[in-house]
C-alpha positions as CSV (number, residue, x, y, z in Angstrom):
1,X,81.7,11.3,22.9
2,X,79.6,7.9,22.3
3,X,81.2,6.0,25.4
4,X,77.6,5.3,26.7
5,X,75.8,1.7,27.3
6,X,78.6,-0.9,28.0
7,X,77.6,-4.0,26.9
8,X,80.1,-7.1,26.1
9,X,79.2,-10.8,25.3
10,X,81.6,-13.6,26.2
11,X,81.7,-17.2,24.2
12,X,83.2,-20.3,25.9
13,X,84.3,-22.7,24.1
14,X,84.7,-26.1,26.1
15,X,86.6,-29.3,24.8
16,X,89.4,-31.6,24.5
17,X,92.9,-31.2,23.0
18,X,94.5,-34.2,21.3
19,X,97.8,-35.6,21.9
20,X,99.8,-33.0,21.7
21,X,97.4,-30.4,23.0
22,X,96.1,-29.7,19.7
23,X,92.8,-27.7,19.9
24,X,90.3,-30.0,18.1
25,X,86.9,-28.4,17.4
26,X,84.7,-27.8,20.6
27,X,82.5,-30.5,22.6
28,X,80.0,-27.5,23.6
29,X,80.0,-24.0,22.9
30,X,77.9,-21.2,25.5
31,X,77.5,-17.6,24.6
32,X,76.1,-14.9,27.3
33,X,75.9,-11.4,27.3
34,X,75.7,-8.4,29.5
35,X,72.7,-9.4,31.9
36,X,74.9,-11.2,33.5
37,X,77.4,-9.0,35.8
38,X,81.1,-9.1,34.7
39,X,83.7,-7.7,37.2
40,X,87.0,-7.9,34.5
41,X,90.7,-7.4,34.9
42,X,92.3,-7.4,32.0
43,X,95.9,-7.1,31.1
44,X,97.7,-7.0,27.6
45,X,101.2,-5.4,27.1
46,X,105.0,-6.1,24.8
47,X,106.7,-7.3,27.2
48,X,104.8,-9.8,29.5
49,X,105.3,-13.4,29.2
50,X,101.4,-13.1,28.1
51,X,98.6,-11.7,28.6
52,X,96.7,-12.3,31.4
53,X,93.2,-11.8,32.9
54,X,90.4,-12.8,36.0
55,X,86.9,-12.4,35.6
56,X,84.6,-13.0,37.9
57,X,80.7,-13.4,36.4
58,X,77.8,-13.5,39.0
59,X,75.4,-16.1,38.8
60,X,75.9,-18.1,35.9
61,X,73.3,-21.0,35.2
62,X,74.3,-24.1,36.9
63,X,74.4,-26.0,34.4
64,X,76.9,-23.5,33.0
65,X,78.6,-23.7,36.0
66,X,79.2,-27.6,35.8
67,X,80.7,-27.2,31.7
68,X,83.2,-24.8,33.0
69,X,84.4,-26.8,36.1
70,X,88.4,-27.8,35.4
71,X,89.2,-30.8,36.7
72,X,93.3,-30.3,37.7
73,X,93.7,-33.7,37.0
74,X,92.6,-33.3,33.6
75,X,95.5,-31.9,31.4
76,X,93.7,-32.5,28.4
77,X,90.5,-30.2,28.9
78,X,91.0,-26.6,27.7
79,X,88.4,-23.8,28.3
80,X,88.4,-21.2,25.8
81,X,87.2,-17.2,26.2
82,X,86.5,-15.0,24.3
83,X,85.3,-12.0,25.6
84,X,83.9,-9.1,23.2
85,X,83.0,-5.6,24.4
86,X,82.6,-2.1,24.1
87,X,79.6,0.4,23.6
88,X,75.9,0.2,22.2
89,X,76.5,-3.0,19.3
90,X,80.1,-1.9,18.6
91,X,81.9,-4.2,20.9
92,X,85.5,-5.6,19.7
93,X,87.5,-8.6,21.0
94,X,89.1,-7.2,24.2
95,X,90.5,-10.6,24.9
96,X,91.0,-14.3,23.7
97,X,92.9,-17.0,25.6
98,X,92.5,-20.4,27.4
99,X,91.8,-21.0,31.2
100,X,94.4,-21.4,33.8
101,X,92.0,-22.0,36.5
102,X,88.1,-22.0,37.0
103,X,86.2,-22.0,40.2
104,X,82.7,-21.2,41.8
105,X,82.1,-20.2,45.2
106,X,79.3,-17.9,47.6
107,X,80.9,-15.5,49.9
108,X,80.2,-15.8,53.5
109,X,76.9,-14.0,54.0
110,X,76.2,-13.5,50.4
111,X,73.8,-15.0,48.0
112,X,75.4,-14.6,44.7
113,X,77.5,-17.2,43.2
114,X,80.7,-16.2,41.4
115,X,82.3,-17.9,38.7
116,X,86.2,-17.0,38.9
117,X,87.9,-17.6,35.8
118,X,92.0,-16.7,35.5
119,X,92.9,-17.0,31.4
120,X,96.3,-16.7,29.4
121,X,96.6,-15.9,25.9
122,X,98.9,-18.0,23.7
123,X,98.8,-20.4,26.2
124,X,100.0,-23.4,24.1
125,X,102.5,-21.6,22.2
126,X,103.8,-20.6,25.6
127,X,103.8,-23.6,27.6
128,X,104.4,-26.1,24.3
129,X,105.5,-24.4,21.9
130,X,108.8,-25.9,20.5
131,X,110.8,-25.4,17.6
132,X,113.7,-27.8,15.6
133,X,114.8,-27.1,12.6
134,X,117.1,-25.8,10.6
135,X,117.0,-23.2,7.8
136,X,118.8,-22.5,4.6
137,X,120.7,-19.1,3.6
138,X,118.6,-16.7,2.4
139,X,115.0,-17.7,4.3
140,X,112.9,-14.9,4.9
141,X,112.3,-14.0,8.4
142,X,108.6,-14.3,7.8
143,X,108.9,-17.4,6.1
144,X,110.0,-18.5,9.5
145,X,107.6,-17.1,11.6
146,X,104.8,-18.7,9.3
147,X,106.5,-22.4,9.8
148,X,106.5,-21.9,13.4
149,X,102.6,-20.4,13.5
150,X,101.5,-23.0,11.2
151,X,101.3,-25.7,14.5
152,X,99.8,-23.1,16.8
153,X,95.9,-23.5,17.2
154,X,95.3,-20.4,19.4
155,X,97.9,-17.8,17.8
156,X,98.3,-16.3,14.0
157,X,100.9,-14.3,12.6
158,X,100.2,-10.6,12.7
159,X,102.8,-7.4,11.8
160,X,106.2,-8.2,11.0
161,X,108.7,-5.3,10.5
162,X,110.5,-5.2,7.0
163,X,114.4,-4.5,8.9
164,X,114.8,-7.7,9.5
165,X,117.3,-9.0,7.2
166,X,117.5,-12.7,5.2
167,X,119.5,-14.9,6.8
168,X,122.9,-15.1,6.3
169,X,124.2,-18.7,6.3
170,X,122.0,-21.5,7.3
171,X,120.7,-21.9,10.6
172,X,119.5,-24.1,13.2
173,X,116.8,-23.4,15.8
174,X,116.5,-25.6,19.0
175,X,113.9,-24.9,22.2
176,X,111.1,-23.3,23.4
177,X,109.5,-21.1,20.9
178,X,109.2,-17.5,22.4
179,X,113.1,-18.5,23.7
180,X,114.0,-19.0,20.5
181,X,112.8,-15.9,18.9
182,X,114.3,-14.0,22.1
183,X,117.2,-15.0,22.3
184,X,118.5,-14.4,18.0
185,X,116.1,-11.2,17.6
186,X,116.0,-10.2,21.1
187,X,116.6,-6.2,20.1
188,X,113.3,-6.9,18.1
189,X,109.5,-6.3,20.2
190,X,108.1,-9.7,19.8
191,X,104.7,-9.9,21.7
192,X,101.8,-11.5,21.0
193,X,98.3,-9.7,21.3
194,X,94.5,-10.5,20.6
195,X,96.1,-13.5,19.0
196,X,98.5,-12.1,16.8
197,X,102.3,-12.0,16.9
198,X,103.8,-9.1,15.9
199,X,107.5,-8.3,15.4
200,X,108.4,-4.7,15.9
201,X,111.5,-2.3,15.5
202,X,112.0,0.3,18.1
203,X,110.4,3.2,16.4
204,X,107.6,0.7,14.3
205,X,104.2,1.1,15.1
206,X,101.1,-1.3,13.7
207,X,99.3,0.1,11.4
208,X,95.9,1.0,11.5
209,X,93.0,2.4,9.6
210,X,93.5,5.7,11.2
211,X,95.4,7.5,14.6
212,X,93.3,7.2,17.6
213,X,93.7,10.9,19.4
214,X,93.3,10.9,22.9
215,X,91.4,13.4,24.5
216,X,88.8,14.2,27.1
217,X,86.3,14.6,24.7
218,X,87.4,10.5,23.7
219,X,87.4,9.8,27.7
220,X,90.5,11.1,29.1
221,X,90.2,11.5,33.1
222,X,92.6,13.9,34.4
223,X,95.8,14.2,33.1
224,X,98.7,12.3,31.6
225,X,101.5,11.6,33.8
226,X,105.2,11.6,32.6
227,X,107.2,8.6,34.2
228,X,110.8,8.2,33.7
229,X,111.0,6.5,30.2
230,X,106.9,6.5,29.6
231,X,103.6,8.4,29.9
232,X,100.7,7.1,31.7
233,X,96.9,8.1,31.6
234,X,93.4,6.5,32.9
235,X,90.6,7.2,30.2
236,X,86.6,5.6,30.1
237,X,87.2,2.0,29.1
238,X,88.4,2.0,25.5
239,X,88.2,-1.2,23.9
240,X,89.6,-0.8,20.8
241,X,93.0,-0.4,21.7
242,X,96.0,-2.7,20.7
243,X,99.5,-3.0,21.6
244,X,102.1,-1.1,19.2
245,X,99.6,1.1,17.6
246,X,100.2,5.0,17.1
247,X,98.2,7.0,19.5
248,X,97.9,10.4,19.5
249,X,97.2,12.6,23.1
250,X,95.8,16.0,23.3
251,X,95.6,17.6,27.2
252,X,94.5,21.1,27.7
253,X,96.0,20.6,31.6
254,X,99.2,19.4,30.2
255,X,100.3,20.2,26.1
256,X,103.6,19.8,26.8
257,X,102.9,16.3,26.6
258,X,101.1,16.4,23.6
259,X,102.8,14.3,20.9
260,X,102.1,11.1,19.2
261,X,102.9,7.8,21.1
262,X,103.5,4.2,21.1
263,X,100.8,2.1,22.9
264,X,102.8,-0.4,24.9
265,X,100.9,-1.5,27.7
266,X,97.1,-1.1,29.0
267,X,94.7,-3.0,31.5
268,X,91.0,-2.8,31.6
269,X,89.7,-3.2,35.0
270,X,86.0,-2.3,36.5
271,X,82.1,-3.5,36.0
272,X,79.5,-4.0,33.3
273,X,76.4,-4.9,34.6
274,X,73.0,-4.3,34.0
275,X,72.0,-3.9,38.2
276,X,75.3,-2.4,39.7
277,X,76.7,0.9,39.3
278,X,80.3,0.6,38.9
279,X,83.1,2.3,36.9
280,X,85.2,0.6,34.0
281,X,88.7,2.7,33.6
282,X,91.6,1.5,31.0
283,X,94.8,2.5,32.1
284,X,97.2,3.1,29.5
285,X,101.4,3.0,29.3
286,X,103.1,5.3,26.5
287,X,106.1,5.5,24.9
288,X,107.8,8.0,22.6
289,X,110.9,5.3,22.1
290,X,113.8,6.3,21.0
291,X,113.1,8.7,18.0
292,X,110.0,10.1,15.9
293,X,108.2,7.2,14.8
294,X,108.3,5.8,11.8
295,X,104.7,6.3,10.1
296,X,103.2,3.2,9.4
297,X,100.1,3.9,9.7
298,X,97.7,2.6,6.5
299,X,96.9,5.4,4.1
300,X,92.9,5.0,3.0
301,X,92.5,6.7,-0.2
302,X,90.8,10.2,-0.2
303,X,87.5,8.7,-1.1
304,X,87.1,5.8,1.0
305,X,87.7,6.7,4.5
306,X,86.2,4.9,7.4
307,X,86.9,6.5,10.6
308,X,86.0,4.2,13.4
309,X,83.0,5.0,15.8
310,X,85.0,7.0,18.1
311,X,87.4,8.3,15.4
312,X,85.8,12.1,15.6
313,X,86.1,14.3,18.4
314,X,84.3,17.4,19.4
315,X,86.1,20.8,17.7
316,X,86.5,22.5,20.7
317,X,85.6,21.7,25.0
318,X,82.7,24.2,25.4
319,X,79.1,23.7,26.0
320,X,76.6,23.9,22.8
321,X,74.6,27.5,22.8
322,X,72.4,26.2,19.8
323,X,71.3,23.1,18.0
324,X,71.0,21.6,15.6
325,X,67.4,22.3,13.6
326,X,66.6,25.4,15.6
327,X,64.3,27.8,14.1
328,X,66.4,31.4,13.6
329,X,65.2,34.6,12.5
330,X,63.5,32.5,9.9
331,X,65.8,30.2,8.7
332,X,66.6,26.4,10.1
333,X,70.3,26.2,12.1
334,X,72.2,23.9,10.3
335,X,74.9,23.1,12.7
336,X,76.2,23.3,16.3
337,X,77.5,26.3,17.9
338,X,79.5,26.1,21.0
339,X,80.4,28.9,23.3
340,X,83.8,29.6,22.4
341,X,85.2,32.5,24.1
342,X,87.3,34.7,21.5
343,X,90.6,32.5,20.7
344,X,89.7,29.3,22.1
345,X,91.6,26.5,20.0
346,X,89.5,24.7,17.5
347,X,90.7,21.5,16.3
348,X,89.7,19.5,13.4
349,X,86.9,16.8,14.2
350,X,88.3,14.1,11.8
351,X,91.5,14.1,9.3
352,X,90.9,15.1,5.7
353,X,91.8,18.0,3.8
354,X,91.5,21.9,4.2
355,X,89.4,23.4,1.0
356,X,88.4,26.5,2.5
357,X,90.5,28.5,5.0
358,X,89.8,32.3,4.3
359,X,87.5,35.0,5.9
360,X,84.7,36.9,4.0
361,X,82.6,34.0,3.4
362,X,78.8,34.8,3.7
363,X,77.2,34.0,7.0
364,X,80.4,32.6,8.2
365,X,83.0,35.2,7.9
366,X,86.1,33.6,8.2
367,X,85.8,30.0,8.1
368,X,87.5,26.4,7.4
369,X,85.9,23.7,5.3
370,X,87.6,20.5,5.7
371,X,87.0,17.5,3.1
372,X,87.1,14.1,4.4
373,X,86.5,12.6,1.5
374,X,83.7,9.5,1.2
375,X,82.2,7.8,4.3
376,X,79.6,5.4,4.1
377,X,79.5,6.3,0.7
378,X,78.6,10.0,1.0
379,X,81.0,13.1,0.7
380,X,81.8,14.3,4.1
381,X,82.3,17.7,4.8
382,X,83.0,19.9,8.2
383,X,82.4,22.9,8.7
384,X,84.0,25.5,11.1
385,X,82.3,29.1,11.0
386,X,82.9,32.8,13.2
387,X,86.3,31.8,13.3
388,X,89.0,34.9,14.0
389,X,92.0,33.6,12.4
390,X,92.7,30.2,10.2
391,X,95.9,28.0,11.3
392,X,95.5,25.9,8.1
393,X,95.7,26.8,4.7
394,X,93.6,25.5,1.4
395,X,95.4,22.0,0.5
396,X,96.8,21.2,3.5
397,X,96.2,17.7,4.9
398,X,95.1,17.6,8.7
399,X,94.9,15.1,11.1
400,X,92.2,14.2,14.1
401,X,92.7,16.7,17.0
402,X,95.1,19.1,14.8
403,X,94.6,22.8,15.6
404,X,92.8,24.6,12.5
405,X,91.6,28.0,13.9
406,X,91.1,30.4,16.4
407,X,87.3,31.0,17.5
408,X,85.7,34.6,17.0
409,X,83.1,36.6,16.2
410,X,83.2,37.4,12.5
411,X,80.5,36.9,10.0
412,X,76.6,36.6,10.7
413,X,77.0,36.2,14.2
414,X,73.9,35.5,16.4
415,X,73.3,36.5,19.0
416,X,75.2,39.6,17.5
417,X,78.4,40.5,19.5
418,X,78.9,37.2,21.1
419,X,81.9,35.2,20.1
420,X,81.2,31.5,19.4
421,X,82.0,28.7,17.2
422,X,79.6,27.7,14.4
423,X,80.3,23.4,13.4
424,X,78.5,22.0,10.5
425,X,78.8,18.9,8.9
426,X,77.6,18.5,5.4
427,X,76.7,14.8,3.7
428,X,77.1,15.3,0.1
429,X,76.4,19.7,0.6
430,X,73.4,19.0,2.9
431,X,73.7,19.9,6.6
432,X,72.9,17.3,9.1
433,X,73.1,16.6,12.6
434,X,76.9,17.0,13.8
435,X,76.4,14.6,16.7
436,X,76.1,11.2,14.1
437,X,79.8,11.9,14.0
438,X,80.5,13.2,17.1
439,X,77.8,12.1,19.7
440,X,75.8,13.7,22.0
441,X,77.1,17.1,22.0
């Protein structure tokens, strides 16, 4: 797992809207980053009227201080943020609105200033968005969302399902905006997120280079709990999340809730700061809607994948026994081995397909080779060795988190007697270090 070093940097973006509340291009623009502490609350969900946060940053400069200030009075200024973050240099947008209110202050006793800023997304299309017009037979949907997104300067037009028929006869379309698109396709999920609007079916999901698995080696905490109509978890801030995407969860404490899910709801909320210890948790809402979902996820070709930094996970939960590089009996290790006790689940690392899946192979008895095709421009291979049984056979296509095998003791086993798992990746047929995929092991 890689979630180490939280970092995020935040861009304001300070200026006037014309009449009309048109964003015009910014009077100043100031960037900081994590050595300033952020205490966040962030959340983003379908069915809000948008998404909201408050973040409260500690001792910003003063002169920074002054350019965020919001005069009331002043309809016309806007305050734009844009806060990127995440872990190490990989840090994604985790949220982009306008300011609803800005204010500094010291607590009594204290002697760090706070800068509270509360931000909406798709402010304008919310508060001013306005539609009038009227459309012939036969207009695409999406021909009508991109008229009404063409006038919005903080919101673009993201995923739009294809069961949304033509229009029958010509129409006309009169008010606010998101009451509009309520009101005639109301049985649709219309939200807006990370300044997108998407348009959903029940079962649709956005697609996405690949199906995030959740699991504790990805930053689960505890267990996933089953509501009435939804399942909820808390996992180590994950900030590449977005609403309506296909997740997949994987709990030892709790399979019967394993299953792939709908992403409907999440909020960020905790610390990143380089002084103050402090804990940054994303709670997470789940759905299964009503029916297996319809699979719309992207399809990479075989030799172009590009899993995502936290895309791989760990094979199996247990503690490595030996490294990677280790001098053994007079040969280099080549891989990871993790002390499996006999029939411990091991699960595939990454999607890709099975090439191997057979015992008798030398050194590793029985074994599964999985082929994930080309990442970063080299062929990607795992390895899983000392296996007992296979769950997979040659050919078939597995995803992240899918159970392959059974651990064991077979093969070249050392030490001798002691069941274990043997993971090796190989880059173009040479080993290297499993942890570049999967972090620190």
């Amino acid at each position: 797992m890689l979630k180490f070093n939280r970092n995020y940097t935040c861009k304001f973006e300070i200026g006037r809207a014309e009449s009309g509340l048109r964003i015009l291009e910014p009077d100043e623009t100031y960037t900081i980053d994590s050595k300033i502490t952020l205490v966040l609350d962030i959340n983003r969900n379908l069915f809000s009227s948008a998404n909201t946060a408050v973040f409260r940053f500690y001792n910003l400069s003063p002169e920074l201080q002054a350019s965020l200030w919001r005069d009331p009075m002043q309809e016309t200024k806007y305050v734009k943020i844009t806060l990127n973050a995440g872990y190490g240099q990989v840090m994604p947008v985790v949220f982009t609105g306008l300011a609803t209110q800005i204010s500094t202050y010291r607590q009594s006793g204290g002697t760090d200033f706070i800068t509270e800023i509360q931000a909406s997304e798709a402010a304008f299309l919310y508060q001013y968005g306005f539609v009038n017009m009227t459309l012939a037979e036969d207009t695409k949907f999406k021909d009508f969302l991109n008229t009404i997104m063409d006038n919005q300067p903080d919101c673009e037009l993201g995923f739009v399902t294809d069961k949304i028929q033509n229009l029958k006869k010509d129409t006309s379309f009169y008010g606010q905006t998101m009451d509009v698109l309520n009101n005639e396709y109301g049985q649709y999920q219309i939200f807006i997120d990370n300044g997108q609007m998407h348009v959903l079916a029940e079962n649709d999901v956005i697609p996405t280079d690949e199906i995030y698995v959740i699991t504790a080696q990805s930053g689960l905490l505890g267990s996933p709990r089953r509501m009435d109509y939804t399942v909820e978890l808390d996992m180590l801030f994950e900030p590449g999340l977005i609403n309506g995407q296909k997740v997949k969860v994987l709990s030892d404490s709790m399979p019967w809730l394993n299953n792939d899910y709908k992403v409907i709801g999440f909020n960020h909320k905790g610390i990143i700061s380089p002084t103050v210890n402090g804990t940054l948790i994303t709670h997470v809402t789940l759905s299964l809607g009503e029916g297996i979902f319809n699979d719309l996820t992207k399809t990479s070709k075989d030799e172009d994948v590009k899993p995502s930094q936290f895309g791989w996970i760990k094979p199996v939960n247990d503690a490595p026994t030996g490294r990677f590089g280790e001098t053994r009996t007079g040969h280099t290790h080549k891989g990871i081995d993790y002390g499996s006790n006999m029939n411990t689940t091991v699960r595939a690392a990454y999607k890709g397909k099975v090439v191997t899946a057979k015992s008798g192979i030398s050194g590793f008895g029985t074994a599964v080779y999985i082929d994930h095709g080309k990442i970063n421009g080299v062929n990607v291979v795992s390895i899983y060795g000392h296996l007992n049984k296979c769950l997979v056979s040659e050919g078939e296509i597995v995803t992240t988190g899918q159970a392959i095998a059974l651990s064991g003791n077979t093969g070249t086993s050392i030490p001798p007697g002691a069941p274990h798992l043997h993971f090796q990746i190989n880059e173009n047929g040479t080993a290297v270090n499993p942890t570049k995929y999967i972090g620190g092991s």
